[in-house]
Backbone as JSON Lines, residues from 0, in Angstrom:
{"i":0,"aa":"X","n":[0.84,-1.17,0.0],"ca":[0.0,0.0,0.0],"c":[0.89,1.25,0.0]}
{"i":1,"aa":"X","n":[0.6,2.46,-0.59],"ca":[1.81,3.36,-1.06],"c":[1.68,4.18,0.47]}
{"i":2,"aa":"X","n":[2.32,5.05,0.72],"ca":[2.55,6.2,1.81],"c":[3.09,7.04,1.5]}
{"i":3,"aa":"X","n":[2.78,8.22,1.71],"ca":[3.21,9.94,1.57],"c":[4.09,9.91,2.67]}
{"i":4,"aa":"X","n":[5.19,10.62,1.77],"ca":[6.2,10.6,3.21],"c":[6.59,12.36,2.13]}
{"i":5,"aa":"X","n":[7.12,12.59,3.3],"ca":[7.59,14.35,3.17],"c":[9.23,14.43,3.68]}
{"i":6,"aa":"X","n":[9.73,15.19,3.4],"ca":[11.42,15.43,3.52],"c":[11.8,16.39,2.96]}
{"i":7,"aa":"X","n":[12.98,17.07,3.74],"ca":[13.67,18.4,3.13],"c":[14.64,17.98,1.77]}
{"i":8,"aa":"X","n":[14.57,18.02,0.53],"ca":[15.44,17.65,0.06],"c":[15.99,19.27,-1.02]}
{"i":9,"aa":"X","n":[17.81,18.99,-0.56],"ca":[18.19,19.89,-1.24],"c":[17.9,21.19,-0.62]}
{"i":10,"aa":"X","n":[17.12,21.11,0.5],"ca":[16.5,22.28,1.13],"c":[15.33,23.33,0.82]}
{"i":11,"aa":"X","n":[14.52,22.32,0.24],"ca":[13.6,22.54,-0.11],"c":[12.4,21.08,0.68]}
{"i":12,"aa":"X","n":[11.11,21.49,1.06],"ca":[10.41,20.3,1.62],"c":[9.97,19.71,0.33]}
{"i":13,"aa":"X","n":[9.96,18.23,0.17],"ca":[8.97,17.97,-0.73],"c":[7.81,16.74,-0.02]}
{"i":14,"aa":"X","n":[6.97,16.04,-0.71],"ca":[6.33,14.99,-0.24],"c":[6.07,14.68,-1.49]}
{"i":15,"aa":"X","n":[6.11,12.83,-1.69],"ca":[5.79,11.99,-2.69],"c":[5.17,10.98,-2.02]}
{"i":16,"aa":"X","n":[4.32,10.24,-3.07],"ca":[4.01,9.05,-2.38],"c":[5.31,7.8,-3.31]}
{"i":17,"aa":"X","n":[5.18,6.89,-1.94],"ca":[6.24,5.73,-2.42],"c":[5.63,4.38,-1.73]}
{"i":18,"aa":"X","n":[5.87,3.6,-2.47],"ca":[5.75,2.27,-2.38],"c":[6.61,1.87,-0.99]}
{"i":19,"aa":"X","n":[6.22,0.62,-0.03],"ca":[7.04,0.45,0.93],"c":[8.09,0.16,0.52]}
{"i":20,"aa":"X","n":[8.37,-0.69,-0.46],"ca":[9.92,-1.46,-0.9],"c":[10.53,-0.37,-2.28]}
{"i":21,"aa":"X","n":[10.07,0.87,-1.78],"ca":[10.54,1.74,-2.67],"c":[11.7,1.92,-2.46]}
{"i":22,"aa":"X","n":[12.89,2.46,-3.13],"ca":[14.45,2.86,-2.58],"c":[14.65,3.96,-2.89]}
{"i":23,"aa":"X","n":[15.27,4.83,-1.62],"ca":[15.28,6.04,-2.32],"c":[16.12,6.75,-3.52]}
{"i":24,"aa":"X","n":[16.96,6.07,-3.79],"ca":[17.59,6.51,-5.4],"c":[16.54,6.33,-6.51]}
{"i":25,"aa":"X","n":[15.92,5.39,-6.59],"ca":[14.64,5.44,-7.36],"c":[13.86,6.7,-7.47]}
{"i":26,"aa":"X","n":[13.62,7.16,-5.91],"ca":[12.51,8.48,-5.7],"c":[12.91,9.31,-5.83]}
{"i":27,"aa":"X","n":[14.53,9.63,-6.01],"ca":[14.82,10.76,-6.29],"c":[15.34,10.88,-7.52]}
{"i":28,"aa":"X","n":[15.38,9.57,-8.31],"ca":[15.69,9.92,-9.86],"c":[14.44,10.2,-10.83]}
{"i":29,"aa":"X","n":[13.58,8.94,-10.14],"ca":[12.49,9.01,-11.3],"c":[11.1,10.02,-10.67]}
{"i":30,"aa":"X","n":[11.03,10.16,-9.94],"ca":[10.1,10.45,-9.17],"c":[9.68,12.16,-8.79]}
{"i":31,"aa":"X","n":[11.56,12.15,-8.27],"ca":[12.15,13.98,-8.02],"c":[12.58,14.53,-9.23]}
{"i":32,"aa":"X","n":[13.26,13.77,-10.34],"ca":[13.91,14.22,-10.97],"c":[15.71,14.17,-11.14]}
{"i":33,"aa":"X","n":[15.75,14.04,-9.92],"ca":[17.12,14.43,-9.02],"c":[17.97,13.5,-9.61]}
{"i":34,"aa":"X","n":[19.16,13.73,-10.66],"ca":[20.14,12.8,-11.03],"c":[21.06,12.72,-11.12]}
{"i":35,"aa":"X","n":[21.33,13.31,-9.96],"ca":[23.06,13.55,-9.26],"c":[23.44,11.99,-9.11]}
{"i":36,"aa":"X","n":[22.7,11.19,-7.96],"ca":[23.02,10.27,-7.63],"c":[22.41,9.08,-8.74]}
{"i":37,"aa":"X","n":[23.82,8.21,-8.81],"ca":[23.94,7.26,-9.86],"c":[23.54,5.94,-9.7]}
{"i":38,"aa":"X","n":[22.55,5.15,-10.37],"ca":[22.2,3.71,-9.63],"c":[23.99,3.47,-10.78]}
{"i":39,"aa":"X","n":[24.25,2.81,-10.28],"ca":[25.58,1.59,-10.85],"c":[25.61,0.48,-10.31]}
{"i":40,"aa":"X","n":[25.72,-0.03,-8.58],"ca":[26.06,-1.27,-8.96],"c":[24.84,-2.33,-8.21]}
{"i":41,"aa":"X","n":[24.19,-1.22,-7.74],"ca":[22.56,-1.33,-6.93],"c":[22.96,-2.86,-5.68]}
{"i":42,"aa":"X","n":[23.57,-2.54,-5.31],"ca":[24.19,-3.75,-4.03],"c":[24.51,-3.04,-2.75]}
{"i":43,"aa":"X","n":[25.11,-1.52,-3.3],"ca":[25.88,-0.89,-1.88],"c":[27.14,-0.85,-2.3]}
{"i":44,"aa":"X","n":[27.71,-1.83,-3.36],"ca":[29.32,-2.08,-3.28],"c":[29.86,-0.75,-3.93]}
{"i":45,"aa":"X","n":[29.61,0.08,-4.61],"ca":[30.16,1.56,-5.77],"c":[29.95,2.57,-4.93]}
{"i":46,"aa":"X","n":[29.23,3.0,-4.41],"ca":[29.19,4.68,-3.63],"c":[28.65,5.64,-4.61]}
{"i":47,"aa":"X","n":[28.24,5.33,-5.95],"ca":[28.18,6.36,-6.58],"c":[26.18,6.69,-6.34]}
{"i":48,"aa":"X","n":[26.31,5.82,-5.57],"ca":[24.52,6.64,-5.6],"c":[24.69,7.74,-4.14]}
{"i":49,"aa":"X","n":[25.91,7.71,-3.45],"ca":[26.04,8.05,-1.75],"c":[25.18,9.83,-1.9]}
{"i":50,"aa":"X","n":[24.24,9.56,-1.03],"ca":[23.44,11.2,-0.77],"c":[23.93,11.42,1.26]}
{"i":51,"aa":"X","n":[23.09,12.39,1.41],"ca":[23.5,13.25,2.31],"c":[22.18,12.59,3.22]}
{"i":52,"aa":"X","n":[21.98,12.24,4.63],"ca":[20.53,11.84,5.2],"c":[20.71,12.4,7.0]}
{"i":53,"aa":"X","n":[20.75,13.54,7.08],"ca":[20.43,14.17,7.92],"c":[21.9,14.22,8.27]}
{"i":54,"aa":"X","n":[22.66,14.81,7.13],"ca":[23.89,14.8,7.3],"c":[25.41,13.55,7.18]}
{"i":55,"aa":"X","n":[24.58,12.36,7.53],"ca":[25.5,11.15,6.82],"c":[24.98,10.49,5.58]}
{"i":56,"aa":"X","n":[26.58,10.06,5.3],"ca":[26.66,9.53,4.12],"c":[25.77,8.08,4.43]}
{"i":57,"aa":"X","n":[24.16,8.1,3.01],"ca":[24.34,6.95,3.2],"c":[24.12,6.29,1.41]}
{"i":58,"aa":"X","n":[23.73,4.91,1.19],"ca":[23.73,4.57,0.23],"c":[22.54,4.54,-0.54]}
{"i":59,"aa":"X","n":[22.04,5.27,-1.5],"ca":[20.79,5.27,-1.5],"c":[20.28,4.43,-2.32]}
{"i":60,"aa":"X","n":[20.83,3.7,-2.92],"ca":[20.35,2.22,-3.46],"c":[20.01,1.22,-2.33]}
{"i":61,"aa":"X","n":[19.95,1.36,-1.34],"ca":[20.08,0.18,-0.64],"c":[18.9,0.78,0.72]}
{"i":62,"aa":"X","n":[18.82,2.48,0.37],"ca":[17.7,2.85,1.6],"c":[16.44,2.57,1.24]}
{"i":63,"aa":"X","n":[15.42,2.45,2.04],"ca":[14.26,2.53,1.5],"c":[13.52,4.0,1.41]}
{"i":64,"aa":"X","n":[13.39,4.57,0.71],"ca":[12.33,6.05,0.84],"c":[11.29,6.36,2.07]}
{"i":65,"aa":"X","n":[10.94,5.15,2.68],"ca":[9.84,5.42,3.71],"c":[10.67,6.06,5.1]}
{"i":66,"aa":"X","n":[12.43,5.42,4.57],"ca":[12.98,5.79,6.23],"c":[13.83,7.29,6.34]}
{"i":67,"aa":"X","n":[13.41,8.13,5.41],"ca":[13.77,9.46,5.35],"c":[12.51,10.59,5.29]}
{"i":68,"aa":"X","n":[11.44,9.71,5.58],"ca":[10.67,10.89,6.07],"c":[10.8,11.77,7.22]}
{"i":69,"aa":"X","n":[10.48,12.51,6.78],"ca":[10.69,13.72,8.11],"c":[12.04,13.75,8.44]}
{"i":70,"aa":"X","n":[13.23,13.67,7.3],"ca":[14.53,14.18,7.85],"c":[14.95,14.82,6.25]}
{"i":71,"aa":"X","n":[16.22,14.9,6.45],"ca":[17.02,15.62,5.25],"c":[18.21,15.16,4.61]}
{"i":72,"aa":"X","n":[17.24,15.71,2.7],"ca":[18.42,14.73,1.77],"c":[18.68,15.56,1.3]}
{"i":73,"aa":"X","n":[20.3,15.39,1.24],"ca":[21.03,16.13,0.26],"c":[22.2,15.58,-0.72]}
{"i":74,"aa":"X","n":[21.84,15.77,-1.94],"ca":[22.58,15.4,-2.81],"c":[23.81,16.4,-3.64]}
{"i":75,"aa":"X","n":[24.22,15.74,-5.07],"ca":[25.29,17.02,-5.06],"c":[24.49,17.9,-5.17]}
{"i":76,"aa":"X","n":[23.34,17.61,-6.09],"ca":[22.89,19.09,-6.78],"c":[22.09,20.31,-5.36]}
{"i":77,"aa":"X","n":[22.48,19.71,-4.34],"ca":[22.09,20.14,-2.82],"c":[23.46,20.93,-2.62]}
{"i":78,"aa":"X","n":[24.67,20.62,-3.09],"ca":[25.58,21.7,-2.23],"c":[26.09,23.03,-2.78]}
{"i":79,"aa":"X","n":[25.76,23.3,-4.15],"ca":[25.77,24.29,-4.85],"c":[25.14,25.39,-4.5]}
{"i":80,"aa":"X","n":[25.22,26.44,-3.98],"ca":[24.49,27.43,-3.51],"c":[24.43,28.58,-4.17]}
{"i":81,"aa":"X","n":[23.33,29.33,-5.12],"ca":[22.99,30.57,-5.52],"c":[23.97,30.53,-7.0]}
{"i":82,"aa":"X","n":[23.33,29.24,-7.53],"ca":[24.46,28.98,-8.68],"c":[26.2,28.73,-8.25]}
{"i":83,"aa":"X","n":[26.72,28.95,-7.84],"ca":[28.16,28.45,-6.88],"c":[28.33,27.59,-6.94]}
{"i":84,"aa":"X","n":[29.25,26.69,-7.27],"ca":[29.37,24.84,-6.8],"c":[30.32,25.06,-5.56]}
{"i":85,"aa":"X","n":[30.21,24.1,-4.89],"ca":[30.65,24.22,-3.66],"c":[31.97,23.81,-4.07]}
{"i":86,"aa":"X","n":[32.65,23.95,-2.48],"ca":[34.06,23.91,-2.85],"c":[34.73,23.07,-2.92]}
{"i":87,"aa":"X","n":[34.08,22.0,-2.32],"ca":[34.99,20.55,-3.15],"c":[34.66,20.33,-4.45]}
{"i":88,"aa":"X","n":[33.39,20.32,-5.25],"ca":[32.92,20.5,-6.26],"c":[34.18,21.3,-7.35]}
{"i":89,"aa":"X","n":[34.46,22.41,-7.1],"ca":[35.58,23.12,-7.6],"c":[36.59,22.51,-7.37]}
{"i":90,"aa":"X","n":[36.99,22.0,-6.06],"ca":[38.33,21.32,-6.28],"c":[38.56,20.15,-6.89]}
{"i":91,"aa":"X","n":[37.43,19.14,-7.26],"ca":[37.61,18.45,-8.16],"c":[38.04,17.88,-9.4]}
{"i":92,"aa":"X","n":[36.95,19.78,-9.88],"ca":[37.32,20.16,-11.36],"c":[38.9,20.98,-11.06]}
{"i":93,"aa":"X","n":[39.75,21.21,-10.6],"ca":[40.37,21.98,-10.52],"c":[41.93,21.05,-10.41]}
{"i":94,"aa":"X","n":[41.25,19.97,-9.63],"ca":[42.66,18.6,-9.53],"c":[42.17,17.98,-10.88]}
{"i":95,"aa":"X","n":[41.27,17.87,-11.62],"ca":[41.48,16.95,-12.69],"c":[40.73,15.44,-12.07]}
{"i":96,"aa":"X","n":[39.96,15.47,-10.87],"ca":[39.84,14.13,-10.58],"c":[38.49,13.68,-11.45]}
{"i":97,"aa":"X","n":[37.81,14.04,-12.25],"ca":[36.78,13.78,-13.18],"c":[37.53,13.31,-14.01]}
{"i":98,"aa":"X","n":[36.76,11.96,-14.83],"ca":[37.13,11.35,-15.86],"c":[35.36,11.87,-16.53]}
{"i":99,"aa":"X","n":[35.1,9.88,-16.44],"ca":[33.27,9.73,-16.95],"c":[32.48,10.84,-16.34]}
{"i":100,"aa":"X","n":[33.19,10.75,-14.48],"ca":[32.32,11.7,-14.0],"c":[30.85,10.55,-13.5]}
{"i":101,"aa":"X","n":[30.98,9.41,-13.66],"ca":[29.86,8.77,-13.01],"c":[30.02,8.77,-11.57]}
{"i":102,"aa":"X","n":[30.73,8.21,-11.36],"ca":[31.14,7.92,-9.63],"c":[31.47,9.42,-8.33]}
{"i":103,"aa":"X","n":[31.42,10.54,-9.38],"ca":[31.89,11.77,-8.47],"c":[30.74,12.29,-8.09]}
{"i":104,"aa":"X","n":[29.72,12.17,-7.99],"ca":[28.81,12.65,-7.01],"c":[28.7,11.6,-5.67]}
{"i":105,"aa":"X","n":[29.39,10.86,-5.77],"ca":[29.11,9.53,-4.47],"c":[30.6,10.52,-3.74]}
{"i":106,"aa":"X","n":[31.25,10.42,-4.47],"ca":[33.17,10.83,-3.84],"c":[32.4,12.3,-3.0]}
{"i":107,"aa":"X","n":[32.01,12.66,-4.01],"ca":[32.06,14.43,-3.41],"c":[31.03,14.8,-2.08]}
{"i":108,"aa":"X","n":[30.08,13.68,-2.02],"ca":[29.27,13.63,-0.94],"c":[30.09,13.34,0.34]}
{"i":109,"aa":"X","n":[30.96,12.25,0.1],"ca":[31.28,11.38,0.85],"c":[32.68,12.12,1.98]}
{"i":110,"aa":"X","n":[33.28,13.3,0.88],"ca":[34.46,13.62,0.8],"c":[33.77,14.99,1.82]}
{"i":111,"aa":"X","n":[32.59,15.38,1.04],"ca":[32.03,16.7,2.37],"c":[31.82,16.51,3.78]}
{"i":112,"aa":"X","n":[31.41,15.18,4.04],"ca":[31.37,14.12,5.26],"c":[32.57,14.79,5.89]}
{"i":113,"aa":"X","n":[33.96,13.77,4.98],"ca":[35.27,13.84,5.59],"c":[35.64,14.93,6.34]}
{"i":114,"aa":"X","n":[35.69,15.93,5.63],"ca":[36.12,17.11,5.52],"c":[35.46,18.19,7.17]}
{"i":115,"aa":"X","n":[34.14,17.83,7.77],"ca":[33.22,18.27,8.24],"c":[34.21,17.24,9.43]}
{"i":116,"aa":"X","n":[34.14,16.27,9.29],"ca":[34.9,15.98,10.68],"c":[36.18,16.11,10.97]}
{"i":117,"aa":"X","n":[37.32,16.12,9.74],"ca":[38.63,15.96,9.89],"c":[38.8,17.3,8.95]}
{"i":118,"aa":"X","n":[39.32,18.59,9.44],"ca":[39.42,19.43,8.03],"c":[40.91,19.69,7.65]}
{"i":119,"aa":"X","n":[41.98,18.3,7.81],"ca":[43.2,18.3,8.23],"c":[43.62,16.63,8.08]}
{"i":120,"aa":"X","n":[42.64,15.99,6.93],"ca":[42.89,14.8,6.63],"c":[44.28,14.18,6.05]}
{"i":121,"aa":"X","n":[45.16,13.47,6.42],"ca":[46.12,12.8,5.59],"c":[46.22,11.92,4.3]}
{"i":122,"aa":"X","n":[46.93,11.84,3.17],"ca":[46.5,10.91,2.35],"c":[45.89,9.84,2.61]}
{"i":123,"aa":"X","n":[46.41,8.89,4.11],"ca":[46.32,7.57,4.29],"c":[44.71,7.97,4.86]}
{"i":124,"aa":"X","n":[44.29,8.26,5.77],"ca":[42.72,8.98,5.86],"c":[41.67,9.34,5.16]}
{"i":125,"aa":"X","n":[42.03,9.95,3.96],"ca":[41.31,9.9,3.03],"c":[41.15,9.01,2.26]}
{"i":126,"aa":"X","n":[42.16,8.05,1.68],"ca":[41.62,6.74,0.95],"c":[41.23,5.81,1.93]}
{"i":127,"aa":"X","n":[41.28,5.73,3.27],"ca":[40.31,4.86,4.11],"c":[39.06,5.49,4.17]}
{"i":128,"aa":"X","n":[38.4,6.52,4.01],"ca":[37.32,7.42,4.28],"c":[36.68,7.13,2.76]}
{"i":129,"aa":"X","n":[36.92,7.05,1.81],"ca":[36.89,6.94,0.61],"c":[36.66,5.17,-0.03]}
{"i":130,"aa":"X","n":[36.97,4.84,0.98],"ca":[37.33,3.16,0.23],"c":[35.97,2.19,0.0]}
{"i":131,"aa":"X","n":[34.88,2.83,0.37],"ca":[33.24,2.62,-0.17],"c":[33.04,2.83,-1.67]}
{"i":132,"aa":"X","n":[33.67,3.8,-2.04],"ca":[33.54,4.78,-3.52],"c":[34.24,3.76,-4.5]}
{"i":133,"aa":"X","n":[33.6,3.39,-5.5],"ca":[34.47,3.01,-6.53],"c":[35.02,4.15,-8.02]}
{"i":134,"aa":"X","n":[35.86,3.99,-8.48],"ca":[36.12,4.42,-9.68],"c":[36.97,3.71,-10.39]}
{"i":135,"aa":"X","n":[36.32,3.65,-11.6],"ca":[36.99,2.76,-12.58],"c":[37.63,3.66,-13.81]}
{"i":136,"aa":"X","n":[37.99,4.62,-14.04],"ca":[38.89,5.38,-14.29],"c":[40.19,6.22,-14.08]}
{"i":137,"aa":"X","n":[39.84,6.92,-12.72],"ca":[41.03,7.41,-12.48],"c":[42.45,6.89,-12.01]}
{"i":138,"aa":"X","n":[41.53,5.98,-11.09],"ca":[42.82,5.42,-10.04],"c":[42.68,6.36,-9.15]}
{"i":139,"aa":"X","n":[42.12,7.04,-8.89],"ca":[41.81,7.64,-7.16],"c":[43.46,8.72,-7.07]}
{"i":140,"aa":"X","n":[44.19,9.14,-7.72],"ca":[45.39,9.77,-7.27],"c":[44.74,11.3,-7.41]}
{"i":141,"aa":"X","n":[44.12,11.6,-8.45],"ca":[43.48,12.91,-8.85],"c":[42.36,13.46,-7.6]}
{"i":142,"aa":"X","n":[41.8,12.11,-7.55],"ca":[40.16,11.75,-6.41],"c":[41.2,12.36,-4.99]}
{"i":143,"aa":"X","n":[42.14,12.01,-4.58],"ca":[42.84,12.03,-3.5],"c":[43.62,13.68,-3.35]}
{"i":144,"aa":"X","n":[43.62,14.11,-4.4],"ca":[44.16,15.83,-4.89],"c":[43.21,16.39,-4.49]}
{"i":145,"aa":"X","n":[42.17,15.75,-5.06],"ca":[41.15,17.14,-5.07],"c":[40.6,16.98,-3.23]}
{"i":146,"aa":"X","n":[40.76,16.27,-2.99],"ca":[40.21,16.23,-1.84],"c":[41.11,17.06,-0.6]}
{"i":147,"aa":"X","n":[42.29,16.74,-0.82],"ca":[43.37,17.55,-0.34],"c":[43.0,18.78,-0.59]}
{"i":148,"aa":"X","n":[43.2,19.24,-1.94],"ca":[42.62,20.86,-2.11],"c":[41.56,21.29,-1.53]}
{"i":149,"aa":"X","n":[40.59,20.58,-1.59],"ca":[39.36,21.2,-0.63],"c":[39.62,21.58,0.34]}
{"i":150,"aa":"X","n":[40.68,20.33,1.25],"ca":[40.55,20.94,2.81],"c":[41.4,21.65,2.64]}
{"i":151,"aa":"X","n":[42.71,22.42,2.34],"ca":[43.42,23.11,2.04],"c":[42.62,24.84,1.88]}
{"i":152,"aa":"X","n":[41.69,24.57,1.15],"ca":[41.05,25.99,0.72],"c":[40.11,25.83,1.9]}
{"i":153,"aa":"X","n":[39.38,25.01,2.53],"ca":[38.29,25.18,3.48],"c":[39.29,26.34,5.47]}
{"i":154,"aa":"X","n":[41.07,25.29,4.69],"ca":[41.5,25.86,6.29],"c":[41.81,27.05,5.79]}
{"i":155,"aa":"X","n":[41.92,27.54,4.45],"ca":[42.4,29.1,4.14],"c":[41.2,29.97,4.76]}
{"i":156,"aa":"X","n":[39.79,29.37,3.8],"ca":[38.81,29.81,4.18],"c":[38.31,30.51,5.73]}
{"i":157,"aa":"X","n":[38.99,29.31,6.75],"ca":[38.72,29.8,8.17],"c":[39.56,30.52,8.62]}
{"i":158,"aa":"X","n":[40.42,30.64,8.04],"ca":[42.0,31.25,8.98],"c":[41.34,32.97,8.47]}
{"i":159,"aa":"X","n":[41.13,33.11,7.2],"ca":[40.39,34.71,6.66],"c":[39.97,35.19,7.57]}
{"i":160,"aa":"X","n":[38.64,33.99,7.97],"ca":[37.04,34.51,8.79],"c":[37.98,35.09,10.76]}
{"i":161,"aa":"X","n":[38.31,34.32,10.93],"ca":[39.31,34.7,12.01],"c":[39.86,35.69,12.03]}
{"i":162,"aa":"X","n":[40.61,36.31,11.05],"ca":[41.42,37.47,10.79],"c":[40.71,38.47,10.65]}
């Protein structure tokens, strides 16, 4: 039997109805529109569907839609603000870590996580923080730059606001 469930997504409220064994990458591709996040390997094993759920990373191939009612999803197209891409977003494009570009909305979710708890990550930290995410292009050395750069510009960023 379907159920209306409601949620902030992107920061905006919406409500859909969904099936119980609905998943939410489904509801937010076909449903929201929303196609940041990538079905690929629909198991959990790739990261490239990873959204934002009241702040953690989770997998959204593998959630069901009924268990994010009444909390908050955010995907990439969620961290861009007032046209802006956010700043790992930029540092991405900026290290070169895009190839296909399938798998970097799972990284860049995952990597805003990181960053929010550690803003002073080491290489060896970040590819353990990272090691959910697959990519079958780069080899993760670019993926591992840009991520560096982010926190790099995030501690410039604070040291400014201080000053």
């Amino acid at each position: 039997m379907p159920r209306t469930i409601s949620f902030i997504l992107n920061g905006r409220r919406v409500t859909v109805e969904v099936e119980p064994n609905e998943l939410l990458l489904n509801v937010l591709r076909e449903k929201l529109g929303v196609l940041g996040p990538k079905y690929a390997c629909g198991i959990g094993e790739c990261g490239a569907c990873t959204v934002l759920v009241d702040g953690e990373p989770v997998l959204s191939c593998l959630t069901l839609a009924v268990d994010v009612d009444g909390k908050t999803v955010t995907t990439i197209e969620g961290l861009a603000k007032d046209g802006e891409l956010d700043l790992i977003q930029k540092a991405f494009l900026e290290a070169s870590a895009i190839q296909c570009g399938y798998c970097t909305p799972g990284f860049i979710m995952v990597a805003k996580k990181l960053l929010e708890e550690n803003p002073n990550p080491t290489e060896e930290e970040i590819r353990d923080y990272i090691r959910g995410n697959l990519c079958r292009c780069t080899g993760y050395v670019n993926i591992v730059k840009a991520i560096k750069l982010a926190a790099e510009k995030l501690r410039e960023m604070k040291e400014k606001k201080i000053q």
